[in-house]
C-alpha positions as CSV (number, residue, x, y, z in Angstrom):
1,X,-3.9,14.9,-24.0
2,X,-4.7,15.3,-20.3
3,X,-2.4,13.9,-17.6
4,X,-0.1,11.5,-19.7
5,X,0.8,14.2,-22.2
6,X,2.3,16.6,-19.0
7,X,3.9,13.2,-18.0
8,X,5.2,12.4,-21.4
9,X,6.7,16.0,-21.8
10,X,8.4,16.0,-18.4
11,X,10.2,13.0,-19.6
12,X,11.7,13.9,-22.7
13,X,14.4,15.5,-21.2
14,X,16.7,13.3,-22.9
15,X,14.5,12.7,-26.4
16,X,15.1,14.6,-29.0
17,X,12.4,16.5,-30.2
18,X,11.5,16.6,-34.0
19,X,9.8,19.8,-34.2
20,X,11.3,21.3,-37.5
21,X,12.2,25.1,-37.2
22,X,12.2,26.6,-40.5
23,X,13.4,30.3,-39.7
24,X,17.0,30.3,-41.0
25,X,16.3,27.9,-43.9
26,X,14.3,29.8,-45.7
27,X,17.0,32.8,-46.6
28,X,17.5,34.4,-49.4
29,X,19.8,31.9,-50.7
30,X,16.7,29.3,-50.7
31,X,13.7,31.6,-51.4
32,X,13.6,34.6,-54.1
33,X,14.2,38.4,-52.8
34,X,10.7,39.3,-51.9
35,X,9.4,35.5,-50.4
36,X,10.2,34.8,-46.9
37,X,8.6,32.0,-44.4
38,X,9.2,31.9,-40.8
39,X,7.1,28.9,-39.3
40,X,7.2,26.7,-36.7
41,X,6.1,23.1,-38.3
42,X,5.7,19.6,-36.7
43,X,6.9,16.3,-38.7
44,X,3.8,15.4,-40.9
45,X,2.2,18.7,-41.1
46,X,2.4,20.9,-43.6
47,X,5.5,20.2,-45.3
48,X,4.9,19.6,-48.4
49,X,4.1,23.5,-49.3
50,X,7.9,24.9,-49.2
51,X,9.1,22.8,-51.3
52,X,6.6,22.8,-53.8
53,X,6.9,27.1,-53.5
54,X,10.8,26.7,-54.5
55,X,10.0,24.3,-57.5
56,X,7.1,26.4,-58.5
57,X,9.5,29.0,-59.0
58,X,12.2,26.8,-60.7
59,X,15.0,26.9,-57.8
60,X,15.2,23.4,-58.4
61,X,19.0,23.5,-57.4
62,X,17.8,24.7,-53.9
63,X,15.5,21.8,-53.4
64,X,17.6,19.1,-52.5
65,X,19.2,21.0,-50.0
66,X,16.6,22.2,-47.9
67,X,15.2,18.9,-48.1
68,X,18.4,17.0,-46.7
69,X,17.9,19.4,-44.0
70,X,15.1,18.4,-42.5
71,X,12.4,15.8,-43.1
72,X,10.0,16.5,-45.4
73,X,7.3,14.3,-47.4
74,X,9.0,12.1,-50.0
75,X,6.5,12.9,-53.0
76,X,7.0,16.6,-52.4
77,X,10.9,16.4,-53.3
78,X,10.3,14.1,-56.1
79,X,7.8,16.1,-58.0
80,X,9.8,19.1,-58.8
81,X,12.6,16.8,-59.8
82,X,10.4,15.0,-61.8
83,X,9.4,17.8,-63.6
84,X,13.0,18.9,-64.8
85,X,14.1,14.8,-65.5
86,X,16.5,14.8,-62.6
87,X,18.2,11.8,-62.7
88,X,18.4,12.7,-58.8
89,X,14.6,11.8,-58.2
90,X,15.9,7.7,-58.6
91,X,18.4,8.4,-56.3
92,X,16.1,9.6,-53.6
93,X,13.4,7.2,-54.5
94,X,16.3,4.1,-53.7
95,X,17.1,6.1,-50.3
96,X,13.5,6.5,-49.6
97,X,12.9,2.6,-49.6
98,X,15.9,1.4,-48.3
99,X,15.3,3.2,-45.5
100,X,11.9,1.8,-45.0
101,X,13.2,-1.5,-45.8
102,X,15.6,-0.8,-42.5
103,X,12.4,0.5,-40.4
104,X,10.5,-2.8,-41.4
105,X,14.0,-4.9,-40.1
106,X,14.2,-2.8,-37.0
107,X,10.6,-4.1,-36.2
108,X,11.3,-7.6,-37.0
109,X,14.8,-7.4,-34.7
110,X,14.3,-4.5,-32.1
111,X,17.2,-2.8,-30.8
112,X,17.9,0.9,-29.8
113,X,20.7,1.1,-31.8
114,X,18.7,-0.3,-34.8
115,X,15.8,1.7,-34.1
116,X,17.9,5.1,-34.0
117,X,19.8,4.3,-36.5
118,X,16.8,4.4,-38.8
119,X,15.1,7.1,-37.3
120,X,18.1,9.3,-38.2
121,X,18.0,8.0,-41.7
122,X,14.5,8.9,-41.8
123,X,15.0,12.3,-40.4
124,X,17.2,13.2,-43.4
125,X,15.6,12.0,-46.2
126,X,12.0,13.0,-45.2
127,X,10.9,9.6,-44.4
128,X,8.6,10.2,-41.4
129,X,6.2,12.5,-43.2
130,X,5.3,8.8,-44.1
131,X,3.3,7.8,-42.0
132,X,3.5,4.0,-42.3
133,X,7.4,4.5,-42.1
134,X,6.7,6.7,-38.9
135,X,4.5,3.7,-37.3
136,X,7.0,0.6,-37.8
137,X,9.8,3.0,-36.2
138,X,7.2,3.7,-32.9
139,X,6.6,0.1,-33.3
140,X,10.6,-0.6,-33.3
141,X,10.8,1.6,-30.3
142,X,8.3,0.1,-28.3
143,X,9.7,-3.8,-29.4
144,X,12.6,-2.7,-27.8
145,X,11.6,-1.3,-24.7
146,X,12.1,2.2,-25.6
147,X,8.1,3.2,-24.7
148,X,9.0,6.6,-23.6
149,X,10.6,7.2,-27.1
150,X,7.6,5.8,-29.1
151,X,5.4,8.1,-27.4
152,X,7.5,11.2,-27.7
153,X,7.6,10.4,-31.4
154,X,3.8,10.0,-31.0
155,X,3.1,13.2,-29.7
156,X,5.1,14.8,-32.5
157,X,2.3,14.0,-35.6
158,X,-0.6,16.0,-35.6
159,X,-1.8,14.1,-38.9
160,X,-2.9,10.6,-37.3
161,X,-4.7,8.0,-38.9
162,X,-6.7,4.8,-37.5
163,X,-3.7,2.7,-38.1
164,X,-0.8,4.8,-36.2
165,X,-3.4,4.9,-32.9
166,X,-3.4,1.2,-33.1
167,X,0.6,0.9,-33.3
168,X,0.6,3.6,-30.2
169,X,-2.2,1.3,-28.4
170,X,-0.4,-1.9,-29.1
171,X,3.0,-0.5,-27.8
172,X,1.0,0.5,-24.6
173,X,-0.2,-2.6,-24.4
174,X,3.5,-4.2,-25.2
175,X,5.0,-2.9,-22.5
176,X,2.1,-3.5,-20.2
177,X,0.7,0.0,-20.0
178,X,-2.8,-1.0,-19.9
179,X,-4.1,2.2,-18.3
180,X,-2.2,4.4,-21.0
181,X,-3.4,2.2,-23.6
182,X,-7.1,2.5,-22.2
183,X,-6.5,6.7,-22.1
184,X,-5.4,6.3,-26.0
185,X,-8.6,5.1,-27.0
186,X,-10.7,7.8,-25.2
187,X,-8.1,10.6,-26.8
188,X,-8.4,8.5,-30.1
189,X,-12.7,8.6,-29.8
190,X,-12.5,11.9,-28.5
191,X,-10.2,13.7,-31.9
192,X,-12.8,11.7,-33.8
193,X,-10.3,9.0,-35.4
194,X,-12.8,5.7,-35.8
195,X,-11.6,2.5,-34.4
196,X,-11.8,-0.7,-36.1
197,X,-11.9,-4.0,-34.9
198,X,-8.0,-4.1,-34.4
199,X,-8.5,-1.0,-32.0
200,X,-11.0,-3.3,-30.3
201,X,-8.8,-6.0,-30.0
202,X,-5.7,-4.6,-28.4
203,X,-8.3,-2.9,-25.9
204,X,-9.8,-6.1,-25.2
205,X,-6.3,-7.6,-24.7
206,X,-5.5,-5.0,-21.8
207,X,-8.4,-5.7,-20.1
208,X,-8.0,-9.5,-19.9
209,X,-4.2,-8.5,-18.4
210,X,-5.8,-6.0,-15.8
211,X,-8.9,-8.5,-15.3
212,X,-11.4,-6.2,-15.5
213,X,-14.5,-8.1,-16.2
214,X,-17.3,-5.1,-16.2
215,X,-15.5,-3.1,-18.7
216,X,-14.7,-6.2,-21.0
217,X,-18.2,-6.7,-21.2
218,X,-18.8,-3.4,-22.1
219,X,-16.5,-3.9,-25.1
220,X,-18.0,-6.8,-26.0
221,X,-21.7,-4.8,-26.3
222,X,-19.9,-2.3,-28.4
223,X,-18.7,-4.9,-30.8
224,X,-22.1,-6.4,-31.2
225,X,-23.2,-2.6,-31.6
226,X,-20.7,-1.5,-34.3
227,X,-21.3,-5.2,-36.2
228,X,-17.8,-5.5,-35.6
229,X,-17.6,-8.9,-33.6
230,X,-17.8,-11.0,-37.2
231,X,-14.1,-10.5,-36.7
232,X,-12.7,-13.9,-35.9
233,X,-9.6,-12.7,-34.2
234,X,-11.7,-10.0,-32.0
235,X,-14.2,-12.9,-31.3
236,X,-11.2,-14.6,-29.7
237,X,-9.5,-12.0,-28.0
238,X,-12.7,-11.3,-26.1
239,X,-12.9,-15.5,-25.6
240,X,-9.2,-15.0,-24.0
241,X,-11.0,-11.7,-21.9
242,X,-13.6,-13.7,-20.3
243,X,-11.5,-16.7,-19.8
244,X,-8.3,-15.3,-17.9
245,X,-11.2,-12.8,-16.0
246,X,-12.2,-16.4,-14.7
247,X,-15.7,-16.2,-16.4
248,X,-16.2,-19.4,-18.2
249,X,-19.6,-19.4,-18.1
250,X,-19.2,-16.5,-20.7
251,X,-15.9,-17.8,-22.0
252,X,-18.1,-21.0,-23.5
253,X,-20.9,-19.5,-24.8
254,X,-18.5,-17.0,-26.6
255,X,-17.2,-20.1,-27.9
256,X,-20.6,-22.0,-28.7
257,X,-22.2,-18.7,-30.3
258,X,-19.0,-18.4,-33.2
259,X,-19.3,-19.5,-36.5
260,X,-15.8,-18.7,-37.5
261,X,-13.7,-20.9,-34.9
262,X,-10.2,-21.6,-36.0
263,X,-7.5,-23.6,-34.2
264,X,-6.8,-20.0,-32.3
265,X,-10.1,-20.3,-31.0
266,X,-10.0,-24.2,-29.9
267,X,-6.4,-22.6,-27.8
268,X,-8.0,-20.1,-26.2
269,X,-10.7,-22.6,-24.2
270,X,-7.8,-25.7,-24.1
271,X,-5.9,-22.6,-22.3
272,X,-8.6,-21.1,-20.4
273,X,-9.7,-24.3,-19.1
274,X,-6.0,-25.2,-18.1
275,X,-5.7,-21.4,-16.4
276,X,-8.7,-22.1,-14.1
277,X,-7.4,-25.2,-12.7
278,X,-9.8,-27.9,-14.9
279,X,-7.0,-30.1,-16.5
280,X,-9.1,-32.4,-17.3
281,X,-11.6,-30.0,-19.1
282,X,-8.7,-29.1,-20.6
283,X,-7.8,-32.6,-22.0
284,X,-11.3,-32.9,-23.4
285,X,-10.9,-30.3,-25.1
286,X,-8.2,-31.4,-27.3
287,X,-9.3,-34.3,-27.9
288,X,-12.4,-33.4,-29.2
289,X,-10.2,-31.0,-31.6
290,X,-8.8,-33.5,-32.6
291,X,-11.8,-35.3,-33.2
292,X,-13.3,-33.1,-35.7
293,X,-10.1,-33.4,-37.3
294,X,-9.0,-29.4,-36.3
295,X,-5.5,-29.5,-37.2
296,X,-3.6,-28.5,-33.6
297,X,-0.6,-26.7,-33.9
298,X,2.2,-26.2,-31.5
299,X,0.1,-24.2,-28.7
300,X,-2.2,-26.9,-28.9
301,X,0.1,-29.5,-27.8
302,X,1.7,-27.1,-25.5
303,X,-1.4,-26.7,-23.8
304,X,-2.1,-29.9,-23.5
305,X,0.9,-31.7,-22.4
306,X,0.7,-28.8,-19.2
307,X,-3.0,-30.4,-19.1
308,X,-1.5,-33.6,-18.3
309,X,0.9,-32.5,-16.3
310,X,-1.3,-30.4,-14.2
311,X,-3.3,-33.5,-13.3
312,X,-0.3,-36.1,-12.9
313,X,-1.6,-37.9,-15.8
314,X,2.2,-38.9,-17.3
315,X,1.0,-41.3,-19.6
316,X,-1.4,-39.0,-21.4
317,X,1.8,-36.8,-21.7
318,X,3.7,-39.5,-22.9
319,X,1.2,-40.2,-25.4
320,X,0.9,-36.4,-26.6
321,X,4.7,-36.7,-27.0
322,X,4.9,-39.4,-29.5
323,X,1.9,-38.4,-31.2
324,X,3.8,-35.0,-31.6
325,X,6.6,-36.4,-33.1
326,X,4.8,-37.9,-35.7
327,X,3.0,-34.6,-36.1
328,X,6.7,-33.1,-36.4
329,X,6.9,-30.9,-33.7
330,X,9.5,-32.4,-31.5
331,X,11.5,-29.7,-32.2
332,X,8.9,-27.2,-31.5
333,X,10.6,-24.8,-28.5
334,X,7.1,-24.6,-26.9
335,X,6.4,-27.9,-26.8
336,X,9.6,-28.9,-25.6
337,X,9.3,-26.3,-22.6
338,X,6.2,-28.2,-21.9
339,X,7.5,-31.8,-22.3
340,X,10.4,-30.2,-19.4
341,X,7.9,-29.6,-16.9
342,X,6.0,-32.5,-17.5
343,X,8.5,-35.1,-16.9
344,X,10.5,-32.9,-14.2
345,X,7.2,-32.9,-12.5
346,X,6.7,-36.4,-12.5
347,X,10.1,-36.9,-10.9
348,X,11.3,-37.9,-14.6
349,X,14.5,-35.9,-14.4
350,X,16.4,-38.3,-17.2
351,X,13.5,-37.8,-19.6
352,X,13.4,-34.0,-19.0
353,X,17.1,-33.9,-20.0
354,X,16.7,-36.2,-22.9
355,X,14.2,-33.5,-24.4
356,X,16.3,-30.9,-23.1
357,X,19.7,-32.0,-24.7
358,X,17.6,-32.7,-28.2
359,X,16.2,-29.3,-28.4
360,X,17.7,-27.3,-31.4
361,X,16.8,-23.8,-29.8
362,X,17.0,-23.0,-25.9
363,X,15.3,-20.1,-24.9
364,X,15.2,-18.3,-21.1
365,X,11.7,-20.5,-20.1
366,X,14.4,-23.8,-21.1
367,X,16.6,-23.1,-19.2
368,X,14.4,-22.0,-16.0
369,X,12.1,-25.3,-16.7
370,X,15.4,-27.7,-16.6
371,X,16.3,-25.7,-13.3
372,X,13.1,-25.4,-11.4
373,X,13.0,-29.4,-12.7
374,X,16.5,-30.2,-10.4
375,X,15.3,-28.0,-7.8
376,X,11.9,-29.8,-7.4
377,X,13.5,-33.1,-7.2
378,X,16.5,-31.9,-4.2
379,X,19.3,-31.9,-7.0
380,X,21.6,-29.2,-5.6
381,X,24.7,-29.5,-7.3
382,X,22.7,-29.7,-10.6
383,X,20.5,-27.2,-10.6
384,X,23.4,-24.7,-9.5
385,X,25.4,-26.4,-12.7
386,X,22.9,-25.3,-14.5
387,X,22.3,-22.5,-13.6
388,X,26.1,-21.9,-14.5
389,X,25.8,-23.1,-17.9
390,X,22.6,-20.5,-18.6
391,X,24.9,-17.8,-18.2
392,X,27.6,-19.2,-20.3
393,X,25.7,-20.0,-23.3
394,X,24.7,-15.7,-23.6
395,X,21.8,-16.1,-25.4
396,X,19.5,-16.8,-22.3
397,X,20.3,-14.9,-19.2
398,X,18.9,-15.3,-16.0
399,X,15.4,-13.3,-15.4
400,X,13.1,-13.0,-12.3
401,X,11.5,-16.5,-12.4
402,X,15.7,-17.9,-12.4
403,X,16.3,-16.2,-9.6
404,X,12.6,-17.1,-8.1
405,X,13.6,-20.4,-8.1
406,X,17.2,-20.7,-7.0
407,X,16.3,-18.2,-4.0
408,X,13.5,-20.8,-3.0
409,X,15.6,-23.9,-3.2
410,X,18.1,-22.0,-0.7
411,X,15.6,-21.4,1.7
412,X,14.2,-24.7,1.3
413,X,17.5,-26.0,2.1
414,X,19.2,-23.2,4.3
415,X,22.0,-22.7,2.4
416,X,22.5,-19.4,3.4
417,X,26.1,-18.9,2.1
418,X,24.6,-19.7,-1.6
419,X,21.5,-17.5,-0.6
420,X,24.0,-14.8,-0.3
421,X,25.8,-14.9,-3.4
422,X,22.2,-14.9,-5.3
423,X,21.4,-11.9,-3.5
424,X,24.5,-10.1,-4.6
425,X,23.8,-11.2,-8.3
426,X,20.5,-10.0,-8.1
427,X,22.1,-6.0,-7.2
428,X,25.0,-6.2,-9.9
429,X,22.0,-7.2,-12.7
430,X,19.9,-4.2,-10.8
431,X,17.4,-6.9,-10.3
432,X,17.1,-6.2,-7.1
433,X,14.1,-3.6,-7.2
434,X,11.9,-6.7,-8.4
435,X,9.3,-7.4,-5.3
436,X,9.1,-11.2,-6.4
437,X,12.6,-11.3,-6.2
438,X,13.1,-9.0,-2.7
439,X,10.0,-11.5,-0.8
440,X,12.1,-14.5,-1.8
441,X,15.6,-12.8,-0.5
442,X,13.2,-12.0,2.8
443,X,11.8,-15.9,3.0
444,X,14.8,-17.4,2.5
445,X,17.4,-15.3,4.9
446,X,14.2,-15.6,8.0
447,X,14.1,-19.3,7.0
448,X,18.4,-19.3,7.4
449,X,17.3,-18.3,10.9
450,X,19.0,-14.8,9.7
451,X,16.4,-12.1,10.7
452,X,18.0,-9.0,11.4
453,X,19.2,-9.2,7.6
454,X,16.1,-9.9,6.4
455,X,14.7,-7.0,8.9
456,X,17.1,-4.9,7.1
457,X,15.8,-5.6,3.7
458,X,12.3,-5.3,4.6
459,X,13.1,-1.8,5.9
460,X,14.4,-1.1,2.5
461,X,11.9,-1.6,0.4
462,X,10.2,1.5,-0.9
463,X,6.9,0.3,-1.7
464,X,5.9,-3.1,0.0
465,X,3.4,-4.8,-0.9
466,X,1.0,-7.3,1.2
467,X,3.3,-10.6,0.4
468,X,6.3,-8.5,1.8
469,X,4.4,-7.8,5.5
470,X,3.2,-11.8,5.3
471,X,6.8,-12.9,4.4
472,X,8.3,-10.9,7.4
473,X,5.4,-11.4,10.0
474,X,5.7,-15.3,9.4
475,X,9.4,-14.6,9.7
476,X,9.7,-12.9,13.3
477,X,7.1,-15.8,14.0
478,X,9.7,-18.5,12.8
479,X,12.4,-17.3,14.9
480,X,10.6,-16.4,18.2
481,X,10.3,-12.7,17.7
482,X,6.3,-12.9,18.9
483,X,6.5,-9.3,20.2
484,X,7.7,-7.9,16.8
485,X,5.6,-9.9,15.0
486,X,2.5,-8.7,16.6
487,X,3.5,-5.5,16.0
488,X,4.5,-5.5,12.9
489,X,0.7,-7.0,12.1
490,X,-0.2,-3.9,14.1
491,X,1.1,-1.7,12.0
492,X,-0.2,-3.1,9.1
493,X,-3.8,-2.9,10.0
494,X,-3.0,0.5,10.7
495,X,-1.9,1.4,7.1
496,X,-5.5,0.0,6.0
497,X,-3.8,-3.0,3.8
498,X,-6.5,-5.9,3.6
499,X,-5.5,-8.6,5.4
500,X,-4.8,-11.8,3.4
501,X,-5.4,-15.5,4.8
502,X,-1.9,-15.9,4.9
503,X,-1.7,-12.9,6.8
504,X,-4.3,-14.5,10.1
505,X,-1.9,-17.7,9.6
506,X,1.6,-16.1,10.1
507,X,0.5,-14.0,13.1
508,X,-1.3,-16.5,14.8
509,X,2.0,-18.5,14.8
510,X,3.4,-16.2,16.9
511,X,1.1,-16.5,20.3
512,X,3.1,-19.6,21.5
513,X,3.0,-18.3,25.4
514,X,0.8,-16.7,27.8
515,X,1.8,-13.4,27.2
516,X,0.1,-13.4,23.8
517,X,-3.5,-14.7,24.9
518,X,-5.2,-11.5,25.0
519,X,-3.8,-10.9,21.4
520,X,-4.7,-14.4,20.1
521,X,-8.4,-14.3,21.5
522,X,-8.8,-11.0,19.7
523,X,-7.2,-12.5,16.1
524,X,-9.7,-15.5,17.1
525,X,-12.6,-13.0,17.5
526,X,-11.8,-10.8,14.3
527,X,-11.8,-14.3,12.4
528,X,-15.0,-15.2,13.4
529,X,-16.4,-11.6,12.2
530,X,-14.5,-12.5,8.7
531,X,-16.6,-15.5,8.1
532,X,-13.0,-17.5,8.4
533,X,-13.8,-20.1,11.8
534,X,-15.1,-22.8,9.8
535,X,-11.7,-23.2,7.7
536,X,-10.1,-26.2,8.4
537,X,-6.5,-24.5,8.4
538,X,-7.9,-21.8,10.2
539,X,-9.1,-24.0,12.9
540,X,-6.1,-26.3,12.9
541,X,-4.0,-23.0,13.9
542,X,-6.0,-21.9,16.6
543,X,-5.8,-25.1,18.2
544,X,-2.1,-25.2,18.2
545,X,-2.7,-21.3,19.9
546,X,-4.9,-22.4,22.4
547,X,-2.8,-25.9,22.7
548,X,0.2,-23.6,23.7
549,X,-1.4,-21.8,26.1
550,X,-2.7,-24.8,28.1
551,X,-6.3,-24.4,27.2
552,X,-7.5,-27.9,26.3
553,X,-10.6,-27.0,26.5
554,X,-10.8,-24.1,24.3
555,X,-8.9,-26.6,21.5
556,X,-11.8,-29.8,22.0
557,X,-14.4,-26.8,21.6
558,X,-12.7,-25.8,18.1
559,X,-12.3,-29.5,17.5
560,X,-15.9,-30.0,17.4
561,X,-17.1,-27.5,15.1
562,X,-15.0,-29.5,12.4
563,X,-17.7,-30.5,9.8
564,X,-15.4,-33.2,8.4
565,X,-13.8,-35.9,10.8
566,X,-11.7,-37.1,8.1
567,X,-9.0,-34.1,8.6
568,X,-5.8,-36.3,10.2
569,X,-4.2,-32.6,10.5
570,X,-6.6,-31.7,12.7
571,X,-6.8,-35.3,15.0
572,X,-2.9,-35.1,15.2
573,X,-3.2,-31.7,16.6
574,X,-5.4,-32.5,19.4
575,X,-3.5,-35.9,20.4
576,X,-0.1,-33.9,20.3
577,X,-1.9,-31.1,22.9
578,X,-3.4,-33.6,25.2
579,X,0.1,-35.5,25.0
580,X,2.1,-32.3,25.5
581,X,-0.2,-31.3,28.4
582,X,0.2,-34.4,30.1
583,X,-3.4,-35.6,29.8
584,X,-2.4,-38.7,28.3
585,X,-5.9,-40.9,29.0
586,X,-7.2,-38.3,26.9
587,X,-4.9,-38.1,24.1
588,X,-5.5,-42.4,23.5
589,X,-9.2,-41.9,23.9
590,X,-9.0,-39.5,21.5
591,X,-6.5,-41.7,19.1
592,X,-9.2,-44.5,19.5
593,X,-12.0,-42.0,18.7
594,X,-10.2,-41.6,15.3
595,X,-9.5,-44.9,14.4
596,X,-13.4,-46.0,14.7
């Protein structure tokens, strides 16, 4: 089991281990005179030969006992009863089903109070020698967040079969252990259990999350190899692969090669188009579904209506709506989502509330897209309403992406006081260990010009990641701290963190006087070396640095390697420096130089 069993054991501490001891069952009481056992037995191995010893000899009476004891293989118990007519084996056949019946229901609704519940139900009357009963309560586990547990419970069957690997893959996957769920399949080849095309797919479905393009492919040869890919659903979970790895190319030839494409399929390219940024191939691509008279379902028009939105098109949306309510799906939770953003986007708040206040079901990505659609429009006291209302309702509670967008409309609007009070929400829901949610608390108290908390925070953080340095450099930069800035980018370089675009922007920000043009030449030299000078932002920024420190002529000689004239960032930049500098014959020369 390598590493990850070590890990597993060391953290099942609190788990409870179902190992079944048998010496001190078998006595004398169970077992004639001269038999004794004393063995050490996991669940699923091996337990059918006790019992069957004790019925062979006709203790029948001793049977149930020892089998209420610990769990034990349900056909086992019911053959020796069986055998004498005990009315007893219907009994135990009714407990044996209703608690897989409970297992099945614990899947379907998961809980850890459900889950355990059935899994000491199980324990008693023997039902986890079953193995399919054993694999919906590791998949209940798993639904419910409890990975550790499903593992654990994992590592206690020796007797595994293809179908149990998959549930432990797809947990893995679940709860977005894509590493652990790649190490499962190597242990899974390795014991020599053979994969099927499920296996394949849940494999191919981490790698899409991680983005790992070379090994995707890889799968994809082993599919062709084992005559597996005939499979429609592993055809398009390797379509998904290529398309959120950004290879369309692939993605489309995948697409062009099947036989078997269903409307899953026609989702997967309307999607993966949309996820690259090509709306409008997007858009074509349902309507030519529609054209060959593919019936769309809800994803499709989901899909679609962020299609329109994505390119500002609000009349194709519109039409997608209506032609959706025909279709029936107006009170589709997905599509409504959709319709939220669409119209919130389009500054359409009315519209999005209309949809909003029709919608049967609400769900947590309803509430955020009615939130994030007041905050994009500057409705304050509305988006903090609702906000308030989420968390009265109780069936959709704030999560990361809430709080993502209430801290950015704070700092948007420096309203430090409300800024506050979401930070101190974020620590009572022990959100607060969330980086997305920590590099918004940091953006918005350096934007409330309120750095020494946000100094505070950063030096909190136990593992920061390269959008936490930008967020605090561009900080310090924002409220006149040049020195700590630079040397807080200093430091960074230091720990051998790649520097991001975003990185060069905030820290050139902060050379606004002559003190800082021996640091600012050397970020212009190292930019140059990066293949980043001919970058139109890039070069916009080092004018303003060279503006600041008087050097006109180092900002006309950055002016002219512009390849396009038609930036007005870039004019307005060196009109304000010659104004600001007080050569103002050249800053009108240069205004007239634009306007021809």
């Amino acid at each position: 089991m390598g590493n990850r069993v070590q890990t597993i054991k060391s953290s099942k501490a609190n788990f409870p281990r179902y190992l079944i001891r048998l010496t001190g069952y078998f006595s004398s009481s169970l077992l004639p005179p001269n038999k004794k056992f004393s063995s050490r037995i996991p669940v699923g191995c091996k337990l059918k030969h006790p019992i069957l010893f004790i019925g062979s000899h006709g203790l029948f009476s001793n049977v149930h006992p020892l089998f209420a004891a610990k769990s034990f293989h349900f056909s086992t118990v019911v053959q020796p009863f069986a055998k004498m007519s005990q009315r007893d084996s219907y009994r135990l056949y009714a407990q044996f089903y209703d608690v897989i019946d409970l297992l099945k229901s614990s899947t379907a609704r998961p809980s850890l109070v459900t889950a355990t519940i059935a899994h000491c139900l199980a324990i008693k009357i023997g039902a986890l020698a079953h193995l399919p009963a054993c694999t919906s309560l590791l998949t209940a586990y798993s639904r419910a967040k409890y990975f550790i547990s499903a593992l654990a419970l994992f590592d206690e069957f020796c007797d595994r079969d293809v179908i149990l690997w998959n549930a432990m893959i797809n947990a893995a996957v679940e709860n977005k252990s894509y590493n652990v769920a790649m190490q499962f399949f190597v242990e899974m080849t390795e014991v020599g259990v053979a994969f099927d095309s499920t296996t394949l797919l849940l494999i191919v479905s981490a790698l899409s999350h991680m983005k790992y393009l070379k090994h995707g492919k890889s799968f994809h040869c082993l599919s062709i190899k084992v005559g597996m890919l005939g499979d429609c659903s592993l055809c398009n979970a390797l379509l998904d692969m290529y398309a959120k790895c950004g290879d369309l190319t692939s993605s489309q030839s995948m697409f062009t090669w099947m036989d078997c494409r269903d409307v899953i399929s026609w989702n997967s390219m309307v999607n993966g188009f949309l996820y690259n940024g090509h709306p409008g191939k997007s858009f074509w691509c349902f309507r030519e579904m529609i054209s060959l008279g593919i019936r769309v379902d809800s994803m499709s028009l989901s899909c679609a209506i962020s299609a329109s939105a994505a390119s500002g098109e609000l009349s194709s949306g519109q039409t997608i709506h209506a032609w959706g309510i025909k279709q029936g799906y107006n009170f589709d939770i997905s599509c409504s989502n959709s319709l939220i953003s669409l119209y919130s986007e389009s500054g359409d708040i009315e519209a999005s509330k209309s949809v909003f206040k029709e919608m049967v079901l609400k769900d947590v990505i309803s509430w955020n897209a009615m939130i994030g659609g007041f905050a994009s429009n500057g409705m304050i006291l509305e988006t903090f309403d609702m906000l308030y209302k989420m968390q009265l309702t109780g069936y959709a509670q704030p999560d990361v992406a809430t709080l993502f967008t209430i801290i950015s409309l704070c700092a948007e609007r420096m309203l430090l006081r409300e800024g506050k009070t979401v930070h101190g929400f974020t620590i009572r829901r022990q959100m607060i260990s969330d980086l997305w949610v920590i590099n918004s608390l940091l953006d918005m108290y350096s934007k409330c010009n309120c750095i020494i908390k946000a100094e505070l925070l950063f030096n909190a953080i136990p593992k920061r990641d390269l959008v936490s340095w930008n967020v605090m450099i561009s900080g310090y930069s924002r409220n006149g701290y040049s020195k700590e800035a630079q040397s807080l980018f200093k430091t960074l370089t230091h720990q051998c963190l790649q520097l991001s675009f975003s990185t060069v922007l905030a820290v050139i920000s902060s050379c606004i006087s002559l003190d800082s043009l021996q640091f600012g030449k050397s970020i212009h030299c190292w930019e140059i070396k990066a293949g980043l000078s001919s970058n139109i932002l890039m070069v916009n920024s080092l004018m303003h640095m060279y503006i600041n420190f008087g050097d006109l002529s180092a900002a006309f000689m950055l002016f002219d390697t512009i390849s396009s004239e038609e930036d007005i960032a870039c004019w307005n930049t060196i009109i304000a420096g010659c104004t600001n500098n007080g050569h103002f014959r050249e800053a009108l020369a240069t205004f007239n130089w634009m306007r021809q």
